[in-house]
LUMBA-447392 format. One record per residue (C-alpha): residue in one letter; y, z, x negated. Coordinates in pm, 1 decimal, padded with zeros to 6 digits. Layout:
N
<rec rest="A" c2="Y" c3="Z" c1="X"/>
...
//
This chain:
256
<rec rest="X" c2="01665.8" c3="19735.8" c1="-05293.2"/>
<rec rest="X" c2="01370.6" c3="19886.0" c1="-05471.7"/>
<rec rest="X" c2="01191.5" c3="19620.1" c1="-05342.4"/>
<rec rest="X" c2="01401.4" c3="19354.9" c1="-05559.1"/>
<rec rest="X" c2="01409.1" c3="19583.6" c1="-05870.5"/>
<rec rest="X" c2="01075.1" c3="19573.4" c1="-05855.0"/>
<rec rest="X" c2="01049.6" c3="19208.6" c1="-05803.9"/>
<rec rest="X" c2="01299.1" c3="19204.3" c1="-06161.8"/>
<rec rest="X" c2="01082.9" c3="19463.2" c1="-06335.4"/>
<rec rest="X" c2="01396.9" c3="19686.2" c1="-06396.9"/>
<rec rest="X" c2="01192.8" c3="19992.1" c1="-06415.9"/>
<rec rest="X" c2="00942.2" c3="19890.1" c1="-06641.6"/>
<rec rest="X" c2="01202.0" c3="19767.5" c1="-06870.1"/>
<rec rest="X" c2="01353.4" c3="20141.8" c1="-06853.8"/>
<rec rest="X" c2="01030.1" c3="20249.0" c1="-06944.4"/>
<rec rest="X" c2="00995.3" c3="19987.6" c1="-07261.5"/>
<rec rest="X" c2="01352.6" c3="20102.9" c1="-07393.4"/>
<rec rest="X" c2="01223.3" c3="20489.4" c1="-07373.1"/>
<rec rest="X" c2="00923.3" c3="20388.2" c1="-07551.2"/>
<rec rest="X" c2="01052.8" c3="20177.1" c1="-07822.4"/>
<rec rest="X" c2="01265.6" c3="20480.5" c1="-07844.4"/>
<rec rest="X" c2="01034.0" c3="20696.5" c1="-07946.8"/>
<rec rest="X" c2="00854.9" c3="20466.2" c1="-08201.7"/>
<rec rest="X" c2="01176.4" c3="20352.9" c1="-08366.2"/>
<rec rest="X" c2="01355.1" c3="20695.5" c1="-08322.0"/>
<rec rest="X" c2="01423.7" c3="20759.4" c1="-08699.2"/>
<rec rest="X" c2="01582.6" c3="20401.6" c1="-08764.2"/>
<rec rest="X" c2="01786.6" c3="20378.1" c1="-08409.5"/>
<rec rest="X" c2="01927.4" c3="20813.4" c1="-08517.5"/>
<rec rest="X" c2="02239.5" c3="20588.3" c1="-08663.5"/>
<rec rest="X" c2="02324.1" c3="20369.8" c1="-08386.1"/>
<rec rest="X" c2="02283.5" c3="20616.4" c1="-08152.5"/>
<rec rest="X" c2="02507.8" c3="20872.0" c1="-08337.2"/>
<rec rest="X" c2="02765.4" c3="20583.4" c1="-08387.2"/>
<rec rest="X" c2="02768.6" c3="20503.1" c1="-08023.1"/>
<rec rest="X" c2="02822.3" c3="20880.4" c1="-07904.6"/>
<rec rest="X" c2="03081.2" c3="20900.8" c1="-08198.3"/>
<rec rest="X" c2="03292.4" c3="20595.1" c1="-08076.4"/>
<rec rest="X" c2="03239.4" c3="20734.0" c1="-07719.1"/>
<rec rest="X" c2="03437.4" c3="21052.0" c1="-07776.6"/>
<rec rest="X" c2="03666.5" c3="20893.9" c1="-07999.4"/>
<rec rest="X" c2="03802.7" c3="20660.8" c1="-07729.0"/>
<rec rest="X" c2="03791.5" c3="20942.1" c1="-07470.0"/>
<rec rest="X" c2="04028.4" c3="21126.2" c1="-07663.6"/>
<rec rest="X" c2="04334.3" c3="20906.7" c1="-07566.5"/>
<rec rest="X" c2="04243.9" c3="20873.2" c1="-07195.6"/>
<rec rest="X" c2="04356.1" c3="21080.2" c1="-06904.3"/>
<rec rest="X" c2="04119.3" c3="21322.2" c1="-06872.9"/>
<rec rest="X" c2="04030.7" c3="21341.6" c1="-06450.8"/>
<rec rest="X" c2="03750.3" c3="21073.4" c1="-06372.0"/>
<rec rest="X" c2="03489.6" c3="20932.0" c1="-06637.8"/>
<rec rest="X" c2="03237.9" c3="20635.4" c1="-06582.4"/>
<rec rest="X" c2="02975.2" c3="20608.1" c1="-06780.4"/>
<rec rest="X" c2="02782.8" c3="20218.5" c1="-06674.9"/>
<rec rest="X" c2="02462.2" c3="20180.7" c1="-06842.7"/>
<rec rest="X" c2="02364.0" c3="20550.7" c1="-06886.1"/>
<rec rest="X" c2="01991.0" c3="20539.3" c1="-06837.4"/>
<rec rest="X" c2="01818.2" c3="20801.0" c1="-07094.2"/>
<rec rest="X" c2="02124.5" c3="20971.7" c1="-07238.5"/>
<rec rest="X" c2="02004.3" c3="20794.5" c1="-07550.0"/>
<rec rest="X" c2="02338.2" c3="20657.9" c1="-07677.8"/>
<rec rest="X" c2="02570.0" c3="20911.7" c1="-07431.6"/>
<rec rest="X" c2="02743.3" c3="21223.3" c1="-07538.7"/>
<rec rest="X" c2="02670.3" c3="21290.6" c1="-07182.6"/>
<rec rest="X" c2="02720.7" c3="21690.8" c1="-07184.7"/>
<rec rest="X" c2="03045.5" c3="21654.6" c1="-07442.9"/>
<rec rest="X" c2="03210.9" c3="21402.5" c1="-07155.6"/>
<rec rest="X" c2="03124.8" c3="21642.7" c1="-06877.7"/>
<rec rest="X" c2="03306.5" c3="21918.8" c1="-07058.8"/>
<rec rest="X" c2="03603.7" c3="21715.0" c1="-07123.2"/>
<rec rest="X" c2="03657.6" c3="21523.2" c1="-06790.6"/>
<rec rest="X" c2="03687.3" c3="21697.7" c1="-06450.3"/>
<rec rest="X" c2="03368.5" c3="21465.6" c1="-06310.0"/>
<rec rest="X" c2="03201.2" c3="21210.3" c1="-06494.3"/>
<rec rest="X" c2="03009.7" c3="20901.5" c1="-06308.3"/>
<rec rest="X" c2="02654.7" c3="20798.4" c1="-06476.8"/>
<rec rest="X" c2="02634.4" c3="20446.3" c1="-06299.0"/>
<rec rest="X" c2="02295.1" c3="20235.2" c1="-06329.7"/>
<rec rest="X" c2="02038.4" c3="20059.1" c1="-06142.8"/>
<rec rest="X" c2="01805.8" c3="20311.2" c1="-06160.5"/>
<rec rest="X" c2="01845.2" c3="20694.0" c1="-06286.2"/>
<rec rest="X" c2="01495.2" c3="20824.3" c1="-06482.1"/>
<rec rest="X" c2="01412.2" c3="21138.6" c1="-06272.3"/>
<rec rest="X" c2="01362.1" c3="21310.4" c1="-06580.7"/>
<rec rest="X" c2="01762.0" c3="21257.9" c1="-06641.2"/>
<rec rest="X" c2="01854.8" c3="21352.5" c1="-06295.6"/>
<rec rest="X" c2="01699.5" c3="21664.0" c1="-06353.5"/>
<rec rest="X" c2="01863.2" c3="21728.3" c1="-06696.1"/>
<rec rest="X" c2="02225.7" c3="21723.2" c1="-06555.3"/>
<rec rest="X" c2="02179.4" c3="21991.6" c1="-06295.8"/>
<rec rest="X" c2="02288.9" c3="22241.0" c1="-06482.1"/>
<rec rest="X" c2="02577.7" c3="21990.7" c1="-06528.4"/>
<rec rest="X" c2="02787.4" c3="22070.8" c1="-06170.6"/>
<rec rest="X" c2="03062.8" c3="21765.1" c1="-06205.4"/>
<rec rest="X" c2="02843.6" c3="21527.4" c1="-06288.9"/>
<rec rest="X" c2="02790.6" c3="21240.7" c1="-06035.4"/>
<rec rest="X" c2="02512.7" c3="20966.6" c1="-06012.0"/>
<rec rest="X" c2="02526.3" c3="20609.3" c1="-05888.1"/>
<rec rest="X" c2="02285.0" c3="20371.9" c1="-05855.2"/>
<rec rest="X" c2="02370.6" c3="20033.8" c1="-05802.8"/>
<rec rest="X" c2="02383.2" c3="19681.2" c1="-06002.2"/>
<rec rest="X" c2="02644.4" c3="19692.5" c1="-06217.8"/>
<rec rest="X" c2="02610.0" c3="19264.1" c1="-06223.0"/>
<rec rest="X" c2="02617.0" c3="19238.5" c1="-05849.1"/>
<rec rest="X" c2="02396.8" c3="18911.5" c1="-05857.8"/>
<rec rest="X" c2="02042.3" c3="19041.1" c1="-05873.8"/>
<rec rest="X" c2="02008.7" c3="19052.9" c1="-05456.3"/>
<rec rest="X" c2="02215.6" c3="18686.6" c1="-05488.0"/>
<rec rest="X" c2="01909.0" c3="18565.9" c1="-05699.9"/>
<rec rest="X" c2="01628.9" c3="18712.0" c1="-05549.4"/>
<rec rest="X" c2="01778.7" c3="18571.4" c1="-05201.4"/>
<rec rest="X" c2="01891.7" c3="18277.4" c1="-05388.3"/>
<rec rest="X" c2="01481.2" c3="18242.9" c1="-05487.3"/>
<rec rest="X" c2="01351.2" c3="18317.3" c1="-05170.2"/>
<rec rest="X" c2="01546.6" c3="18059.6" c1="-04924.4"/>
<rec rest="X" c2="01484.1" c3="17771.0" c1="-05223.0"/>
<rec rest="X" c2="01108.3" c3="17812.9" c1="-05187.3"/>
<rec rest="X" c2="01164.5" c3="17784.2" c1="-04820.3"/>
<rec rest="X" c2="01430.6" c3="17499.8" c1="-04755.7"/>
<rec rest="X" c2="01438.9" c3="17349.5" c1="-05175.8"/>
<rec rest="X" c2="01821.6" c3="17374.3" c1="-05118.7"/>
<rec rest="X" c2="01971.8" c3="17430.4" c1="-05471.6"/>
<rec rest="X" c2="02300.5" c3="17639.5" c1="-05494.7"/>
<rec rest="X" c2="02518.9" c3="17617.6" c1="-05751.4"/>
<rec rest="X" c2="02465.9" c3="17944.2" c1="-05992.6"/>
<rec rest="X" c2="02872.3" c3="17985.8" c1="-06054.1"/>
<rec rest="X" c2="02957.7" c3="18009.3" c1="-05693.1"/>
<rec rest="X" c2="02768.9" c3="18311.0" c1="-05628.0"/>
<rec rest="X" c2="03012.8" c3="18608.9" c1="-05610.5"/>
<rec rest="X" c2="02891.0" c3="18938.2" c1="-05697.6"/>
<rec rest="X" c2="02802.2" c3="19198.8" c1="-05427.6"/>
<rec rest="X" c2="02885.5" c3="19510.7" c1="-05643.7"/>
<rec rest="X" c2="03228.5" c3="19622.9" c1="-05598.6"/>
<rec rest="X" c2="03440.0" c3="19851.6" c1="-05819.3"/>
<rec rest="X" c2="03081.9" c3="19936.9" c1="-05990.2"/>
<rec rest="X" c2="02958.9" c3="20163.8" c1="-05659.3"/>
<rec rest="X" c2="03248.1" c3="20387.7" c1="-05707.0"/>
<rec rest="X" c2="03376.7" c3="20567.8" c1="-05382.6"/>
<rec rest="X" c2="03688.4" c3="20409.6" c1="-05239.0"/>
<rec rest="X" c2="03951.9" c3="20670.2" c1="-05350.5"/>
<rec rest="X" c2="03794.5" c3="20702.1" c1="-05710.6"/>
<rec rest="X" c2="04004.9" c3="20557.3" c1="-05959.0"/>
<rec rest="X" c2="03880.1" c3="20607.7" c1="-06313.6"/>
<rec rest="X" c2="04079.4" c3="20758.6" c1="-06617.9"/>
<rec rest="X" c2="03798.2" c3="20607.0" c1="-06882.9"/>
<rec rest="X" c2="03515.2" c3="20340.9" c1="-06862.5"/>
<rec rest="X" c2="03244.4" c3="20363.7" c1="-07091.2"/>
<rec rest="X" c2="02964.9" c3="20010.1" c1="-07082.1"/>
<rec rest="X" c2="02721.3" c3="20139.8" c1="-07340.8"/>
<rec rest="X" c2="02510.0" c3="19877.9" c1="-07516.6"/>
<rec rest="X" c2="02493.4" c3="19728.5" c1="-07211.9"/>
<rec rest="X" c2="02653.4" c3="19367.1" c1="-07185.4"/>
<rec rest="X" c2="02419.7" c3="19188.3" c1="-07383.6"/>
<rec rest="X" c2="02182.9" c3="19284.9" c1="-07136.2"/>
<rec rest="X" c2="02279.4" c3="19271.1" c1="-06787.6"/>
<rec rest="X" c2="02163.4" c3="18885.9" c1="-06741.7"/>
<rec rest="X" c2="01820.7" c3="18959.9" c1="-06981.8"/>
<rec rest="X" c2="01616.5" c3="19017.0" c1="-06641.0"/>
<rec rest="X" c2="01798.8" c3="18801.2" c1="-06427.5"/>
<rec rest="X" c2="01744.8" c3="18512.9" c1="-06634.9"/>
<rec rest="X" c2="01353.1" c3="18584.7" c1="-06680.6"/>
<rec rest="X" c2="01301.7" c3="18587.7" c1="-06322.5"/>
<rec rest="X" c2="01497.9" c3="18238.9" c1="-06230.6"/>
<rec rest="X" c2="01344.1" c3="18072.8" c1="-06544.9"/>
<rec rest="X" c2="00984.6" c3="18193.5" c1="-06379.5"/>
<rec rest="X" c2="01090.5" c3="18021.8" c1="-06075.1"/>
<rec rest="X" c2="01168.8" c3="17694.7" c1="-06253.1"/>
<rec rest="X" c2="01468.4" c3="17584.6" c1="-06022.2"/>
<rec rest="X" c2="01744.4" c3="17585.0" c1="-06316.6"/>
<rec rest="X" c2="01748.2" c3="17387.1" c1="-06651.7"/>
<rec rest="X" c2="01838.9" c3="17635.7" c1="-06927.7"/>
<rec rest="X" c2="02231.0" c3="17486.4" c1="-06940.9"/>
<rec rest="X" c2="02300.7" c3="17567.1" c1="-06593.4"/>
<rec rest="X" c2="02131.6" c3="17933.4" c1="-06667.4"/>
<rec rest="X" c2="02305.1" c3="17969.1" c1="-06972.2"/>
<rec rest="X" c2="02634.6" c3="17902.4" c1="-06792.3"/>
<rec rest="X" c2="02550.9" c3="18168.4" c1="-06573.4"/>
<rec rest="X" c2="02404.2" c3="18430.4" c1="-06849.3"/>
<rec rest="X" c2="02828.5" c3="18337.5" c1="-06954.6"/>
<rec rest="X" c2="02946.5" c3="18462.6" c1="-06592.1"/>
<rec rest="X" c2="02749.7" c3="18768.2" c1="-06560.8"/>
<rec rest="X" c2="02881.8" c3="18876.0" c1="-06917.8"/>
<rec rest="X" c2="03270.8" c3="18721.1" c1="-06844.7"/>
<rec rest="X" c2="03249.9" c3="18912.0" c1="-06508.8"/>
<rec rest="X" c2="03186.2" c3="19248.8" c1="-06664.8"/>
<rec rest="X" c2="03419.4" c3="19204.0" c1="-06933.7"/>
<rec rest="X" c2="03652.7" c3="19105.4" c1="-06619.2"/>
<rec rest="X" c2="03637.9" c3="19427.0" c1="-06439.2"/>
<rec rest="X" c2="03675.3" c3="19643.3" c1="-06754.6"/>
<rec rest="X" c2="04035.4" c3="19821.6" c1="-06682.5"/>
<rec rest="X" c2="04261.2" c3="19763.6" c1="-06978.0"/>
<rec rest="X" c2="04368.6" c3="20089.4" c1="-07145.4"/>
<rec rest="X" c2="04115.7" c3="20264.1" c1="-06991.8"/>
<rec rest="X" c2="03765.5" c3="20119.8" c1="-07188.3"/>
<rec rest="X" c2="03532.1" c3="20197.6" c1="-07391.0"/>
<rec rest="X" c2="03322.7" c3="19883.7" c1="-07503.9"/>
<rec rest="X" c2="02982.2" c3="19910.0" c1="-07713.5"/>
<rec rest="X" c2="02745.4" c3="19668.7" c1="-07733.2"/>
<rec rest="X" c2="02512.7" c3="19456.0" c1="-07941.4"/>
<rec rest="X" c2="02620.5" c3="19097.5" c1="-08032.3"/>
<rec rest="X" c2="02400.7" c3="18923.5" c1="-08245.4"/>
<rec rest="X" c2="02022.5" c3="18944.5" c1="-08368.8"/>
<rec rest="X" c2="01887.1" c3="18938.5" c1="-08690.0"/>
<rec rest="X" c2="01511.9" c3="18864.5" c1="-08749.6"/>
<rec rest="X" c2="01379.6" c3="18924.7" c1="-09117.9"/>
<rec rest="X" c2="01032.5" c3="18826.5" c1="-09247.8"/>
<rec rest="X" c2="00785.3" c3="19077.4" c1="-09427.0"/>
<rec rest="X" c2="01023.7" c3="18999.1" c1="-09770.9"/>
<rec rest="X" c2="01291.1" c3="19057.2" c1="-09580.1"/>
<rec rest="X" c2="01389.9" c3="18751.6" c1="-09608.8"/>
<rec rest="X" c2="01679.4" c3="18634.0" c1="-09259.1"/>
<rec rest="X" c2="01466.9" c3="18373.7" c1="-09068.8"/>
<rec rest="X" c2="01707.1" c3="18381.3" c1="-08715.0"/>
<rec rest="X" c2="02025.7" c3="18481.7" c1="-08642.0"/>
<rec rest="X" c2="02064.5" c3="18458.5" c1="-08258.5"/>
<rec rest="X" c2="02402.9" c3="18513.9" c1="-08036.6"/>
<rec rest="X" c2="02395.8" c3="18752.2" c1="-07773.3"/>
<rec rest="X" c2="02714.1" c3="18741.4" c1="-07652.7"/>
<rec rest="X" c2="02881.0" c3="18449.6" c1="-07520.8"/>
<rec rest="X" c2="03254.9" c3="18568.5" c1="-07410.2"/>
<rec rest="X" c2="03532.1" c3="18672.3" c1="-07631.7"/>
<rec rest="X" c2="03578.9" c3="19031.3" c1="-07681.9"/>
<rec rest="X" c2="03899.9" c3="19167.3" c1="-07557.3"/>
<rec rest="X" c2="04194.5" c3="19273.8" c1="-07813.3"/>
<rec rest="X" c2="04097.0" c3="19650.6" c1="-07947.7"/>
<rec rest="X" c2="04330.1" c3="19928.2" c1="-07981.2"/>
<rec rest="X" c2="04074.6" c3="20010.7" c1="-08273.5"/>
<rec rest="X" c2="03693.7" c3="19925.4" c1="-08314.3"/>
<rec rest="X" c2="03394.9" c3="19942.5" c1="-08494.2"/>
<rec rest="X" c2="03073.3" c3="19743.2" c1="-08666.9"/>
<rec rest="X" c2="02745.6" c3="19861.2" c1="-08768.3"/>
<rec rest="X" c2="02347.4" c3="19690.1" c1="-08781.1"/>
<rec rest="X" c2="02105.0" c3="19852.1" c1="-08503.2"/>
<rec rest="X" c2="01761.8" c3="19925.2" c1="-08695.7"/>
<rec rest="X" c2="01580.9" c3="19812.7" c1="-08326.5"/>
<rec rest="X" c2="01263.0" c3="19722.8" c1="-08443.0"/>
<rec rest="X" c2="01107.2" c3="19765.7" c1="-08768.3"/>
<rec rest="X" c2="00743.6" c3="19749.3" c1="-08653.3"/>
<rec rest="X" c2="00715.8" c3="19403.6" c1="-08601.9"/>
<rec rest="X" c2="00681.7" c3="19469.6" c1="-08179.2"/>
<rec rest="X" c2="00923.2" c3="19285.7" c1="-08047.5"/>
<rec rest="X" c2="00959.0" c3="19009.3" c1="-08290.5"/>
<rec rest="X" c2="00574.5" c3="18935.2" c1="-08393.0"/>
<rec rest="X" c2="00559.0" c3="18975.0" c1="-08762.8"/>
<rec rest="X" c2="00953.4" c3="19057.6" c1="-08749.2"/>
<rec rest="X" c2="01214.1" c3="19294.0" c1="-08861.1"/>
<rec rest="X" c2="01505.0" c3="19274.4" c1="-08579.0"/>
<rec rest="X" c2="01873.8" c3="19422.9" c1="-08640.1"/>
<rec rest="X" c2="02131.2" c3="19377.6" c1="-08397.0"/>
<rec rest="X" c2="02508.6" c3="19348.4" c1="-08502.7"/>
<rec rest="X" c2="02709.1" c3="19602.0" c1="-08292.1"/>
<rec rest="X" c2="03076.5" c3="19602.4" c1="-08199.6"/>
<rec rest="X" c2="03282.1" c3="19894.5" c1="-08023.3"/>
<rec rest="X" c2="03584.7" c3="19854.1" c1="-07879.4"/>
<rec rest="X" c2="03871.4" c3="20098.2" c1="-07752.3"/>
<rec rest="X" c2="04084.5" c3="19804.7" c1="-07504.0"/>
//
């Protein structure tokens, strides 16, 4: 499997988010406070055995060490755990790591890739059916809470990259797919039991801050809250990942 992440560039991408991170720290304090906030407000309503947290990756967004205190164990799933994270929750004995993809269709495309070079047999994107069960989770786990934390916009993101390299797909049958990954997820949220944060649209501003693109980033409806939540991500003020750009992302939170 480390093969394949590699092959999608997962950890390099866990790198970039650690490293815009720390050059946007002051303007992403908010959004990460609001996310943590919205966490432990939906927690408080939940039966308080088993916790899943998908998405973790640097603690960034996670009120990791306020969940562990409230739920008997807590589950940090994600494709890959930084080491320096791993070694943070030690000291944290009912905490549980899981490494898996959350999407279950990164080994589909890579295989999907491979055998096309080989035979140029195309497969239709929407029949492939996700090898990731129940998120990793043990068989006789059944969660009380289930946190996805600024995480569904971008489960596809490096999926899509690496079958757009490979030039097999148009964009509409990839964009149909970018709508199953997301509509999948959403699917195997358990109802009264989630948490939901993520962004949903993009923003990019010119140097007069003047909106030049609004882009969607989410292409399934949201499920019907209990209670939720907006606020604008400050995610890159520098001009990085946008050349010559300002980009905001629109968040929602849900509690379904």
């Amino acid at each position: 499997m480390r093969k394949i992440q590699n092959k999608f560039k997962y950890k390099a991408d866990q790198k970039g988010i650690v490293t815009r991170y720390l050059r946007e720290k002051e303007n992403w304090q908010p959004h990460l406070t609001n996310s943590k906030n919205f966490i432990l407000k939906s927690a408080k309503n939940k039966e308080k055995k088993v916790a899943v947290v998908l998405g973790s990756g640097w603690w960034l967004d996670v009120p990791a060490e306020e969940l562990s205190k409230i739920f008997e164990t807590v589950y940090f799933v994600d494709i890959i755990h930084p080491k320096e994270i791993v070694h943070k929750a030690r000291q944290l004995t009912n905490i549980k790591f899981i490494e898996t993809d959350i999407t279950g269709q990164t080994q589909n495309i890579f295989e999907l890739v491979k055998n096309y070079k080989k035979t140029k047999i195309k497969i239709n994107l929407l029949n492939l059916k996700p090898k990731t069960i129940k998120f990793g989770l043990p068989e006789n786990v059944t969660p009380d809470f289930i946190v996805s934390v600024n995480l569904l916009n971008q489960l596809d993101i490096l999926i899509t990259s690496y079958l757009q390299k490979h030039n097999i797909y148009t964009e509409q049958e990839i964009s149909q797919f970018q709508k199953l990954i997301q509509q999948h997820h959403i699917d195997n949220l358990q109802k009264e039991k989630t948490c939901l944060i993520t962004d949903y649209k993009e923003l990019n501003y010119d140097t007069k801050n003047n909106l030049t693109e609004e882009k969607q980033l989410v292409f399934v409806e949201f499920p019907k809250s209990k209670f939720e939540q907006e606020w604008k991500w400050k995610f890159d003020l520098s001009g990085n990942y946008n050349k010559n750009s300002q980009t905001i992302f629109k968040v929602k939170a849900i509690d379904f």
